[in-house]
C-alpha positions as CSV (number, residue, x, y, z in Angstrom):
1,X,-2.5,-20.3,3.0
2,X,-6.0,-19.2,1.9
3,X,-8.2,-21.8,0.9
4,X,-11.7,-21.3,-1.2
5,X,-14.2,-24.4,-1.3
6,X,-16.7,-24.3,-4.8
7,X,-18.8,-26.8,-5.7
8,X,-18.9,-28.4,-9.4
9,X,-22.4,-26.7,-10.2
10,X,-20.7,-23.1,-9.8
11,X,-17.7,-23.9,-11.7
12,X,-19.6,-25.1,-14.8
13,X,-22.2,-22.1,-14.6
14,X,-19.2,-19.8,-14.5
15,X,-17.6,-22.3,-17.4
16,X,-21.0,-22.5,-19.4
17,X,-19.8,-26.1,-20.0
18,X,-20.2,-29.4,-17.9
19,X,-16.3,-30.6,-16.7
20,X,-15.3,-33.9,-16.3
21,X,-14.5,-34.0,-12.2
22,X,-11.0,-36.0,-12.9
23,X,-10.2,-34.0,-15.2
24,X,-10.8,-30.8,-13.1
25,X,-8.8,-32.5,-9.8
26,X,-5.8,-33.6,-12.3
27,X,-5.6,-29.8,-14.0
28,X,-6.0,-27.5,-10.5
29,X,-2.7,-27.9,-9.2
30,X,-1.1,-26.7,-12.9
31,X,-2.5,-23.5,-12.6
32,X,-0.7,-23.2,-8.7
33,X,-3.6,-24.9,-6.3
34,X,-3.0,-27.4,-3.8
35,X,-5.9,-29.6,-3.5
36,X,-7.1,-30.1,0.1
37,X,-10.4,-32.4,-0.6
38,X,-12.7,-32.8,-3.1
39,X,-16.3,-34.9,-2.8
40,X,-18.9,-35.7,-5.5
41,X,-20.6,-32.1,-4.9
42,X,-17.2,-29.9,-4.3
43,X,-13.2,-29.3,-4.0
44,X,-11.7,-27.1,-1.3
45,X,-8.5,-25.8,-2.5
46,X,-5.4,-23.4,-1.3
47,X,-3.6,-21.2,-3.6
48,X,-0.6,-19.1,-3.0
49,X,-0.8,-15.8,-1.4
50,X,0.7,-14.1,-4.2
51,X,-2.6,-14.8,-6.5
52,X,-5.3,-13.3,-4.9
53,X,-6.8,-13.3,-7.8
54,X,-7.8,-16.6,-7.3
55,X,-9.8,-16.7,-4.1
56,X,-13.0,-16.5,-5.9
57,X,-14.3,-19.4,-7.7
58,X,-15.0,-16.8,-10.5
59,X,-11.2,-16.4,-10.2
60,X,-10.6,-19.9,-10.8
61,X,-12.8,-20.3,-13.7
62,X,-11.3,-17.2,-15.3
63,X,-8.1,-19.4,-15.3
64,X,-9.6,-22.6,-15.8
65,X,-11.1,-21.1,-19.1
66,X,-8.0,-20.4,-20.5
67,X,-6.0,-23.9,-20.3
68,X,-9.5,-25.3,-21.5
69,X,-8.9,-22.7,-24.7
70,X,-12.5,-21.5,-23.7
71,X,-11.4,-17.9,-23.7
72,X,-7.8,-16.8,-24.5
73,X,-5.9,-13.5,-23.6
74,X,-7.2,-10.9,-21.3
75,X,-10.5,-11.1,-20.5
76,X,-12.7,-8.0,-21.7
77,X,-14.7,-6.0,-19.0
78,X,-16.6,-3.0,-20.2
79,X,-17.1,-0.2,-17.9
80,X,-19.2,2.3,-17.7
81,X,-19.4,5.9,-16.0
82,X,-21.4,5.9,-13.0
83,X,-22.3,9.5,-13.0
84,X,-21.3,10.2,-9.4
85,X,-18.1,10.4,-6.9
86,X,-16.5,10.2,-3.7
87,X,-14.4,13.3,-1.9
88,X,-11.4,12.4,-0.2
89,X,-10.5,14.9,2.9
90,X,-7.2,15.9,3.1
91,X,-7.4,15.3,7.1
92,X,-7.0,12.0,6.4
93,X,-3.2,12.3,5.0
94,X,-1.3,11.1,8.0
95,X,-4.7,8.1,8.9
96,X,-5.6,6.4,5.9
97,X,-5.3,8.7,2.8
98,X,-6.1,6.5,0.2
99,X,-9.4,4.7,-1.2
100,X,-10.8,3.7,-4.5
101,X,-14.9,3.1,-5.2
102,X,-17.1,1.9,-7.6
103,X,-20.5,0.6,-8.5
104,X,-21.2,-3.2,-9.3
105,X,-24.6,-3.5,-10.9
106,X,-26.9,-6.8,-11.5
107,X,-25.6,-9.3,-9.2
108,X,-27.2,-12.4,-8.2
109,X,-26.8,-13.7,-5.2
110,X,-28.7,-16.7,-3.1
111,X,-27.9,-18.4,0.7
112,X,-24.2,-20.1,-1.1
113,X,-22.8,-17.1,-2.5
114,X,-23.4,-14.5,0.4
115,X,-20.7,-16.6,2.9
116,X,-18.5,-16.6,-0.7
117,X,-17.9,-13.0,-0.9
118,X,-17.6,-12.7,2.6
119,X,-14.8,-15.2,2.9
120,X,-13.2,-13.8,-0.4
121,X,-13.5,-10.3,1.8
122,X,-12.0,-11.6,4.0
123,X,-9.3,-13.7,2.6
124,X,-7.9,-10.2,0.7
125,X,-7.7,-8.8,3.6
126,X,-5.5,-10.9,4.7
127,X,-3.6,-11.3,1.5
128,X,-3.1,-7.6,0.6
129,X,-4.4,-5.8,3.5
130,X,-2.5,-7.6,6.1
131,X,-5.4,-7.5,8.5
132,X,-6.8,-4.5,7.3
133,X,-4.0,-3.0,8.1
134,X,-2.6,-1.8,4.5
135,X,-6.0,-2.2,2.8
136,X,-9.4,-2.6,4.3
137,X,-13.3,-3.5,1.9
138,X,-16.1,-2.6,2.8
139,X,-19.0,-3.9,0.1
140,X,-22.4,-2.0,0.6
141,X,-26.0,-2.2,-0.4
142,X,-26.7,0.4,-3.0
143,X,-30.0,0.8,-2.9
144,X,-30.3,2.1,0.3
145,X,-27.9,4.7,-0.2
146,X,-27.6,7.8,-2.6
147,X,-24.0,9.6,-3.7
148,X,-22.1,11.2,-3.9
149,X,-20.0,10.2,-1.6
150,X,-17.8,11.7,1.0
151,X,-14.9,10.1,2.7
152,X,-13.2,12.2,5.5
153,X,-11.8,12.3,9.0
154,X,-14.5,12.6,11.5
155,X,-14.8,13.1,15.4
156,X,-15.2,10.3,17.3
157,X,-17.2,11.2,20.2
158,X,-19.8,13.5,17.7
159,X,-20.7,11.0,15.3
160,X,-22.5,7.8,15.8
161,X,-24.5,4.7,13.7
162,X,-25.7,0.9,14.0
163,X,-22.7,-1.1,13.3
164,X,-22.5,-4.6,12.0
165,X,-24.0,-7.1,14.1
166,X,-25.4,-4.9,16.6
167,X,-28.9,-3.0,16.4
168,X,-28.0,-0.2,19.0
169,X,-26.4,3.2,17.7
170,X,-22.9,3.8,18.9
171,X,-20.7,6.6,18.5
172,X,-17.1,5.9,16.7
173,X,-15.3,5.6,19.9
174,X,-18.0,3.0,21.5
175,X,-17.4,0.8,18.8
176,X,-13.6,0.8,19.5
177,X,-13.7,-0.2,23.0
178,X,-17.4,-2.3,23.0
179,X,-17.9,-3.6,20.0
180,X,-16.2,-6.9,19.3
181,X,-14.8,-6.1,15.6
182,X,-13.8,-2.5,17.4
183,X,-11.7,-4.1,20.0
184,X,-10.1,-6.4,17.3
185,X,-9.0,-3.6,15.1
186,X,-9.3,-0.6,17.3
187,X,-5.2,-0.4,17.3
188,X,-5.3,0.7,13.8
189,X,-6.9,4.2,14.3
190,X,-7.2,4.4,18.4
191,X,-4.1,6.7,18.0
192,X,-5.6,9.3,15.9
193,X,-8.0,12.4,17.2
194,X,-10.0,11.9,14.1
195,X,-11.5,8.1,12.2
196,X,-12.3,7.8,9.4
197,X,-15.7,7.4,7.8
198,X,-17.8,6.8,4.7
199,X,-21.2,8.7,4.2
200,X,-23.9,9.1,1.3
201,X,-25.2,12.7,0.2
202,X,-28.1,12.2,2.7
203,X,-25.6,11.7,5.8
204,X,-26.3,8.3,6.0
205,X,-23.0,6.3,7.3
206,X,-21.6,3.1,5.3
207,X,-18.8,2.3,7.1
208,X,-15.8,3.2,9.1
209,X,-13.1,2.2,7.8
210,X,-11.1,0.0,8.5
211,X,-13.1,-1.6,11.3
212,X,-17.1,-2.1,10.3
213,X,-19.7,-1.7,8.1
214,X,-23.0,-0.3,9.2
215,X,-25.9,-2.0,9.9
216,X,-27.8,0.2,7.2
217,X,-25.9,-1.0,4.2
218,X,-25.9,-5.0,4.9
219,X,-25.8,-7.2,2.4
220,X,-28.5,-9.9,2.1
221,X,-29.8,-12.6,-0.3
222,X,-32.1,-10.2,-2.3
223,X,-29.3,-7.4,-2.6
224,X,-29.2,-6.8,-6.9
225,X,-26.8,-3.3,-6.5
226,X,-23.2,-3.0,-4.8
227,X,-21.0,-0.1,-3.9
228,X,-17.9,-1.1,-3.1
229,X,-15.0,0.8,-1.1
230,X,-11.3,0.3,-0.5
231,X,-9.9,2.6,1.7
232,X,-5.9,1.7,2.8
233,X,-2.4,3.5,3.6
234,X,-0.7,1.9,0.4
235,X,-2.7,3.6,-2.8
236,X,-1.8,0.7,-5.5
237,X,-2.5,-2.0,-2.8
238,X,-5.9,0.0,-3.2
239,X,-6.4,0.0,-6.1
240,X,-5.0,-3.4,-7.7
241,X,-7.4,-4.8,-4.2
242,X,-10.3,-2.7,-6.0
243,X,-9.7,-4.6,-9.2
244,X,-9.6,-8.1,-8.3
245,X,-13.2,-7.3,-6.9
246,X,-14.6,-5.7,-9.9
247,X,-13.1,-8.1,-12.1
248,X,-14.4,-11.1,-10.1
249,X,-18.1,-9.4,-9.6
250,X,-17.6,-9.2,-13.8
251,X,-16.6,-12.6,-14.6
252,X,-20.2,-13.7,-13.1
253,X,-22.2,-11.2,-15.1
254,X,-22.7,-8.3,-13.3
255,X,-22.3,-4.7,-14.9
256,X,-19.1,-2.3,-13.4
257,X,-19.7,1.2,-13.0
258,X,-16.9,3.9,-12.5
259,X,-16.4,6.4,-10.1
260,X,-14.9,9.7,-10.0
261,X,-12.4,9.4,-6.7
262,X,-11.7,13.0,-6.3
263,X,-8.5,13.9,-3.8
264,X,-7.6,17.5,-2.9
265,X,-5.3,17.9,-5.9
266,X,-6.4,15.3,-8.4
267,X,-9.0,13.3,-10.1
268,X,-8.6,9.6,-10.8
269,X,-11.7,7.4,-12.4
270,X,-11.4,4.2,-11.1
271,X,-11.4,1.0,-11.4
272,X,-8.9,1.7,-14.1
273,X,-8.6,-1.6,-15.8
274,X,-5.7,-0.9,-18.2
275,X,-3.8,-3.5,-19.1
276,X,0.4,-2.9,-18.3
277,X,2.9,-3.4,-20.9
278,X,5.8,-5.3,-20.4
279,X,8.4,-7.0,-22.5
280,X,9.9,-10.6,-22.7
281,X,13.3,-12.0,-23.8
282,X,13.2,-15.4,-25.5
283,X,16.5,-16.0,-24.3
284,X,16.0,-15.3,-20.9
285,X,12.7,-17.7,-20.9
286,X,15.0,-20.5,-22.5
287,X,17.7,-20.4,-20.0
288,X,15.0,-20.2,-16.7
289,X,12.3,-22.3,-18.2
290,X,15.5,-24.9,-19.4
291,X,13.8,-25.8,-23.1
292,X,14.0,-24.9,-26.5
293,X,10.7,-22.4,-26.4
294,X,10.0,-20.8,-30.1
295,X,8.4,-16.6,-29.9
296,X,5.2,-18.5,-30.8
297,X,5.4,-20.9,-28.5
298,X,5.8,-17.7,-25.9
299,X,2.7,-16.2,-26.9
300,X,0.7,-19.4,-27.1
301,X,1.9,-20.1,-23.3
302,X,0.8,-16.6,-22.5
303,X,-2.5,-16.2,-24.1
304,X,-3.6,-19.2,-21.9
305,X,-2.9,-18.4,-18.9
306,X,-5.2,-14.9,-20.0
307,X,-2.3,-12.5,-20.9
308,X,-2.3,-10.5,-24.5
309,X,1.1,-11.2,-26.0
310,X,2.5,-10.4,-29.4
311,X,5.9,-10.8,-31.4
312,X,7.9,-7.8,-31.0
313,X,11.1,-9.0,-32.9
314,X,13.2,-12.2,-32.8
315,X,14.4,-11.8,-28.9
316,X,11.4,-10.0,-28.0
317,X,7.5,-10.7,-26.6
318,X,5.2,-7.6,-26.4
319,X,2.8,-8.5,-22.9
320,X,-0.1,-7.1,-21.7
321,X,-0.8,-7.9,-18.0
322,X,-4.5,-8.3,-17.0
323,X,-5.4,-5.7,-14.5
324,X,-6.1,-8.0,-11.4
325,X,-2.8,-9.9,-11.8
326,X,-1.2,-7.9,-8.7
327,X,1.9,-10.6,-8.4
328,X,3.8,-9.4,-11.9
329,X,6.6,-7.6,-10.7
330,X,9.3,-8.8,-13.0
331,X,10.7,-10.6,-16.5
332,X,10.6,-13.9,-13.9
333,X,7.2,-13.5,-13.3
334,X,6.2,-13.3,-16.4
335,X,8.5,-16.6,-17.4
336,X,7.0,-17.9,-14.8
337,X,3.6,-18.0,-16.3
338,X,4.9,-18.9,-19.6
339,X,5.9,-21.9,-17.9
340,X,2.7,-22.7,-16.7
341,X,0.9,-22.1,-19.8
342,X,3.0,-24.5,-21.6
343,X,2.4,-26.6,-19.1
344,X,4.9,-28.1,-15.5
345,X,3.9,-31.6,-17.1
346,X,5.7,-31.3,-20.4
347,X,9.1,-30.1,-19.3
348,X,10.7,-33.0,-18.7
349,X,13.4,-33.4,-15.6
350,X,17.1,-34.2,-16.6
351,X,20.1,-34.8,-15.0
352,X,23.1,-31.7,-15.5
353,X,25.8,-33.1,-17.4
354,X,28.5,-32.1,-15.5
355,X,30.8,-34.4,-12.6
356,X,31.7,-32.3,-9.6
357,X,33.8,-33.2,-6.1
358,X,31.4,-32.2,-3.5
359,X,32.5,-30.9,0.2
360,X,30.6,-29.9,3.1
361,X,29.8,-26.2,3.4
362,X,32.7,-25.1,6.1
363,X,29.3,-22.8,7.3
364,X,27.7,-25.5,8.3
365,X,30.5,-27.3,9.4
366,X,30.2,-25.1,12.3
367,X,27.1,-25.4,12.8
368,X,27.6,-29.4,13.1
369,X,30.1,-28.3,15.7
370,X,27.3,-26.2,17.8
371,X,25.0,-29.1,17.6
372,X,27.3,-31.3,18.9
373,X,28.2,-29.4,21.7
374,X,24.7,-29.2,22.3
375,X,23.7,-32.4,22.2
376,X,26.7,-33.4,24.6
377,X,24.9,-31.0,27.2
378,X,21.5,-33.2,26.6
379,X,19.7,-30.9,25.2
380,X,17.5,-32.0,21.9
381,X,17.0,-29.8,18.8
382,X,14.1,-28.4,17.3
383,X,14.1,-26.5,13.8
384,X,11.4,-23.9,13.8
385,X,10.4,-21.7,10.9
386,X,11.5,-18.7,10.0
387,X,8.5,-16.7,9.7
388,X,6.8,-15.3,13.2
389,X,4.2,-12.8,13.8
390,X,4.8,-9.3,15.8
391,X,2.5,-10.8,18.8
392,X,4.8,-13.7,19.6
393,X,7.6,-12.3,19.1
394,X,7.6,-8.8,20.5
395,X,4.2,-8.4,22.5
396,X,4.2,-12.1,24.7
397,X,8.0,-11.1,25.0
398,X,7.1,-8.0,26.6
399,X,9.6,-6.1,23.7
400,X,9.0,-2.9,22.4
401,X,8.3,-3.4,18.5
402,X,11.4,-2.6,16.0
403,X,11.8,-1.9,12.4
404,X,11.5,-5.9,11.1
405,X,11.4,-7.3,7.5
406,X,7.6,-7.9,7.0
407,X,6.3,-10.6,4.6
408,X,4.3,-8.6,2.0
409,X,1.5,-11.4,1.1
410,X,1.6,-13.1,4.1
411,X,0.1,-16.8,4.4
412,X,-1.8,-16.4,7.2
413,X,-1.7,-14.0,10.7
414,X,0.8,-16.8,11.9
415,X,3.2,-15.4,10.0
416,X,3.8,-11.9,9.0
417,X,7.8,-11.0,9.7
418,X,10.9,-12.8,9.8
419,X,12.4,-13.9,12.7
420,X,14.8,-11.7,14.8
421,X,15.6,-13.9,17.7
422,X,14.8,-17.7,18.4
423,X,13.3,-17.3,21.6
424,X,9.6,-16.9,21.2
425,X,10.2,-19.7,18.6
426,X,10.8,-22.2,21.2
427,X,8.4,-20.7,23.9
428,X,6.1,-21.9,21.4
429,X,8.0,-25.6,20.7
430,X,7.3,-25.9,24.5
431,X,4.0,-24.8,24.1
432,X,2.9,-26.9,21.9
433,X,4.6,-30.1,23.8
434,X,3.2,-29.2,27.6
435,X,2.1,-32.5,28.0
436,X,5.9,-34.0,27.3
437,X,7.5,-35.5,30.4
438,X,9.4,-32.5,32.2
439,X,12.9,-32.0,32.3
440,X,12.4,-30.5,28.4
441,X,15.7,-29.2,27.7
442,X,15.9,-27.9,23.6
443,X,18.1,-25.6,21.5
444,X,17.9,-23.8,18.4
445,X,20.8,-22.6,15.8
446,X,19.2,-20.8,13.0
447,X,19.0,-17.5,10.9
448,X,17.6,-14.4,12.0
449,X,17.2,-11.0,9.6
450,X,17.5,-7.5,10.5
451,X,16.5,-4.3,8.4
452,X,20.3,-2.5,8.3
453,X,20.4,0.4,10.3
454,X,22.2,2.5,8.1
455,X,20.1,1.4,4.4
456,X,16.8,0.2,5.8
457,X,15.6,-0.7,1.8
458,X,18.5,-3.8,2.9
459,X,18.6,-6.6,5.1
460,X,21.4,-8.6,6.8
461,X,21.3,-12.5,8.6
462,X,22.8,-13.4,11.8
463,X,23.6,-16.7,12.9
464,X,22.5,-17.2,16.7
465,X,22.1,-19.7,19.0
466,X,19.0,-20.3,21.8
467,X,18.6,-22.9,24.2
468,X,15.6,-23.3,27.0
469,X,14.9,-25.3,29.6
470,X,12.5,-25.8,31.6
471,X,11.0,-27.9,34.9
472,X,10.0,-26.8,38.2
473,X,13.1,-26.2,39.3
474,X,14.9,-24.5,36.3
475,X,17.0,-21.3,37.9
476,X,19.9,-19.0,37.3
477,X,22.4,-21.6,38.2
478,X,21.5,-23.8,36.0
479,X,21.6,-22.1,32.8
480,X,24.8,-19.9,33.5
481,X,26.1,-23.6,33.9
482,X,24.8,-24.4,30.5
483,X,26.1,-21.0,29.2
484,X,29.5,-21.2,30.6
485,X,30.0,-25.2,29.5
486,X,29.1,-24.4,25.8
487,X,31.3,-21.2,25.9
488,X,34.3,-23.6,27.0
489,X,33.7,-26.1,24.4
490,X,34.0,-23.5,22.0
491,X,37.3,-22.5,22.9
492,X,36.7,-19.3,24.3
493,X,36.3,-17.6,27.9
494,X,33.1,-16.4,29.5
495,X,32.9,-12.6,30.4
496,X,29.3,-11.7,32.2
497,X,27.6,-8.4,32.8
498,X,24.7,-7.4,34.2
499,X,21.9,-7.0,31.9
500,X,18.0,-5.4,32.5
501,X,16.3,-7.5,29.6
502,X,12.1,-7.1,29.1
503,X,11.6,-11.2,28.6
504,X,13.5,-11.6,32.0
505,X,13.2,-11.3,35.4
506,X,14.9,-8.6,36.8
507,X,18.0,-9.4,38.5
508,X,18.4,-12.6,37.0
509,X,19.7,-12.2,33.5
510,X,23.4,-11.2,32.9
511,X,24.9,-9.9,29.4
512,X,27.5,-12.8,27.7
513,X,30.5,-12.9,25.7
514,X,33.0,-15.4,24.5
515,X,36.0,-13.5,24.3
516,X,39.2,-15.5,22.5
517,X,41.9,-15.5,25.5
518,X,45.2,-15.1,23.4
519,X,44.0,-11.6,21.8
520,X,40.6,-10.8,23.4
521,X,38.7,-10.7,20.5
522,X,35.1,-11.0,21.8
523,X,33.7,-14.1,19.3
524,X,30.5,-14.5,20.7
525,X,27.4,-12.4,22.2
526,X,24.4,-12.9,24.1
527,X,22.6,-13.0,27.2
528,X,20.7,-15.8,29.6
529,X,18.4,-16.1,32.7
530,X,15.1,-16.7,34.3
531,X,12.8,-15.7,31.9
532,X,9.8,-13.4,33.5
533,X,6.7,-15.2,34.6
534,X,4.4,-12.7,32.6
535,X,6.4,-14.2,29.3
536,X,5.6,-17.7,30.4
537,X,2.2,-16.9,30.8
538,X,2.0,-15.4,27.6
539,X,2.6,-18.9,26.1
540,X,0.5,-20.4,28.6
541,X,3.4,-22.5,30.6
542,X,3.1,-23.7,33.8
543,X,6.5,-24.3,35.2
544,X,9.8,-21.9,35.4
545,X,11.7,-21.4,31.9
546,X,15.5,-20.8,32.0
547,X,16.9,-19.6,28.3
548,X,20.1,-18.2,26.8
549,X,21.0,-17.0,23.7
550,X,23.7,-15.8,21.8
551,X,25.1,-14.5,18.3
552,X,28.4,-15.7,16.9
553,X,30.2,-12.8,15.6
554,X,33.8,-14.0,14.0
555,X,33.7,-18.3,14.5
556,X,31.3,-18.7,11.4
């Protein structure tokens, strides 16, 4: 999860108040932090990906201000007009059509708070822009350029400037294949005929989006004016993204300036800090929150934890939603804050007052029956997570990539999807255990989610089952042993096929089924083999890996 390290001294410029350091360790983890360390100069803490918001430690005092009763409600931030613009070009539709600008005026910054903003940079981009994928910033020196501004699609082998990090001038398709930030992002735009790119009035290049900066614009400790660009394929990611910066420059002093973003057919002046409405039912916030809340109490909760709230009628909260809160989605979000303004602390736990005759789930009753079966064969279980990223699990396994549920705020590059298979999951189990004595012989039984082919806006689970080995002698033989024993001990008869599968040598990987012999209802599906040396590569294993796995259709 992201982590931010401030030291005391910023907090209590930000606070305008000295703060106790107990007091400060005890009260972080109520607003949602999770304390990593904390010395007599500093804390390093890690928040939840869902409040980017917080990975500034002008973020962090903006909350801490409010459960101190420093400030209370929305926090003001007065704008005002820039005077110039940015032009979008309509060739960028199908690249990265979106992007929203302004000016940030009068900031201060010294040796400690450049490496700030560049990690809080960074960390959004991870957050929202899901490695500049959805969203990328770029944050410029002002006073070397002049706008307007023009943002459009431009050719790469005609245009050229001194990136980031590098004092010789490249053209747009030199710093995709030679440039070491071009080579990390080039597979975001190296499909296009056209990349995108951010230039002043006087043709001077800022950026190009979303791989570098230019060398012209850098920021350094004596930089007093910003201009700051979003550019992205989602426009709200954009613009909430474009918000949390402005609002964070703002919270340390510095003056916000608007820009006219001007797109073929419309006009928007942004940042548009506008608080959104919503509405609250005191009854709903009883029965989640589990205590006896008053409409007072509701708006006191709120108004500390910086939302505007007001009374509606006697069921009903009138909220205002501060404009870099990008995590409200719903009622329960909003209870959810009115919990932590009242405070984790004071709701005290209880036990339910009700007797009940527990069983064990007959779902998992079957899966107690697998991992018996399993650990008969002597082989060991490991219980993996869920959450995988699309280079594990489709480019090391030499797949082609799929539709796949993607975490939206993921908590790191580690983990960006849900699973669809257990494979690469224990590929990685071994991985990490190559110095373990060899025979390693481990299995899997686990969820796996799929978008549904017929509503992708849906998902469905299936239940599967994956088991590896591997030693230097690990071959065909022995795993259609494996597969064919736990097949029996399920009742059922093995049925094999060929099968031509990416992750396994060809040849040596045959299709599976456990067909029910009294009515040949096929029960279970799957497939095992010698998996190809190029996956065990991949995962940087030495010896031969054998592997099956399989999906139980009707035994659940």
């Amino acid at each position: 999860m992201p982590v931010i390290k401030f030291t005391y001294t910023d907090l209590e410029e930000l606070l305008e108040m000295e703060i106790d350091k107990d007091e400060l360790i005890d009260l972080l983890p109520m607003i949602g932090s999770d304390i990593e360390e904390y010395d007599d100069e500093g804390v390093k803490v890690e928040f939840f990906p869902n409040r980017p918001d917080y990975l500034s430690v002008e973020g962090v005092a903006r909350a801490l201000k409010g459960f101190l009763k420093i400030e209370e409600g929305i926090p003001k931030y007065p704008l005002e007009p820039s005077g110039t613009s940015i032009t979008i070009d309509p060739g960028l539709k199908n690249i990265r059509p979106y992007t929203a600008c302004c000016l940030v005026l009068n900031v201060e910054f010294d040796d400690d708070k450049l490496p700030q903003i560049m990690d809080f940079q960074e960390d959004l981009h991870w957050v929202i822009g899901r490695d500049r994928k959805k969203v990328a910033i770029g944050i410029h020196n002002l006073d070397v350029i002049k706008g307007p501004f023009r943002y459009f699609a431009a050719d790469p082998d005609e245009v050229s400037f001194v990136p980031l990090e590098s004092d010789e001038e490249m053209t747009l398709r030199e710093i995709l294949t030679q440039h070491k930030k071009g080579q990390a992002y080039a597979h975001l735009i190296d499909q296009y005929d056209r990349y995108p790119l951010i230039m002043d009035s006087e043709d001077k290049i800022l950026s190009m989006p979303p791989i570098i900066n230019g060398e012209l614009t850098k920021l350094t400790s004596d930089t007093r004016n910003l201009f700051v660009d979003v550019t992205g394929t989602d426009q709200q990611a954009v613009e909430r993204t474009l918000n949390i910066i402005a609002t964070s420059f703002a919270e340390s002093g510095a003056t916000i300036q608007t820009m006219e973003n001007i797109y073929p057919d419309e006009t928007f002046i942004r940042p548009d800090l506008t608080p959104k409405e919503r509405t609250l039912s005191l009854k709903n916030a009883v029965k989640l929150i589990g205590i006896p809340l008053t409409l007072d109490m509701v708006v006191e909760s709120l108004r500390k934890v910086r939302f505007d709230a007001e009374v509606a009628d006697e069921d009903t909260v009138l909220v205002k939603i501060p404009p870099y809160r990008a995590d409200i989605l719903h009622e329960v979000d909003i209870i959810e804050n009115v919990a932590i303004g009242y405070c984790f602390r004071k709701i005290e736990p209880e036990l339910p007052q009700v007797a009940t005759v527990a069983r064990e789930d007959p779902y998992l009753e079957f899966d107690q029956n697998v991992r018996e079966i399993m650990n008969g064969l002597s082989f060991t279980e490991v219980m993996s997570l869920m959450l995988t990223n699309e280079e594990n699990h489709f480019q090391k396994m030499k797949l082609q990539e799929t539709e796949r549920v993607e975490v939206a705020q993921p908590i790191s590059q580690d983990r960006t999807m849900i699973r669809q298979s257990l494979l690469n999951g224990l590929l990685e189990f071994l991985e990490d255990n190559k110095h373990e004595e060899l025979p390693q012989r481990i299995f899997e039984v686990g969820e796996t989610v799929f978008l549904d082919g017929e509503n992708e806006t849906r998902t469905k689970g299936s239940k599967k089952m994956a088991a590896m080995i591997t030693h230097s002698q690990a071959n065909f033989t022995e795993i259609k042993s494996t597969s064919d024993a736990f097949i029996n001990n399920l009742g059922l008869e093995m049925v094999i096929d060929d099968l031509d599968h990416p992750s396994f040598i060809r040849g040596r990987c045959a299709l599976l089924k456990g067909v029910k012999k009294e009515t040949g209802e096929i029960c279970v599906e799957g497939f095992f083999g010698e998996m190809n040396p190029e996956v065990i590569r991949n995962f940087e294993l030495e010896y031969p890996v054998v592997a099956m796995e399989v999906e139980f259709k009707t035994l659940k």
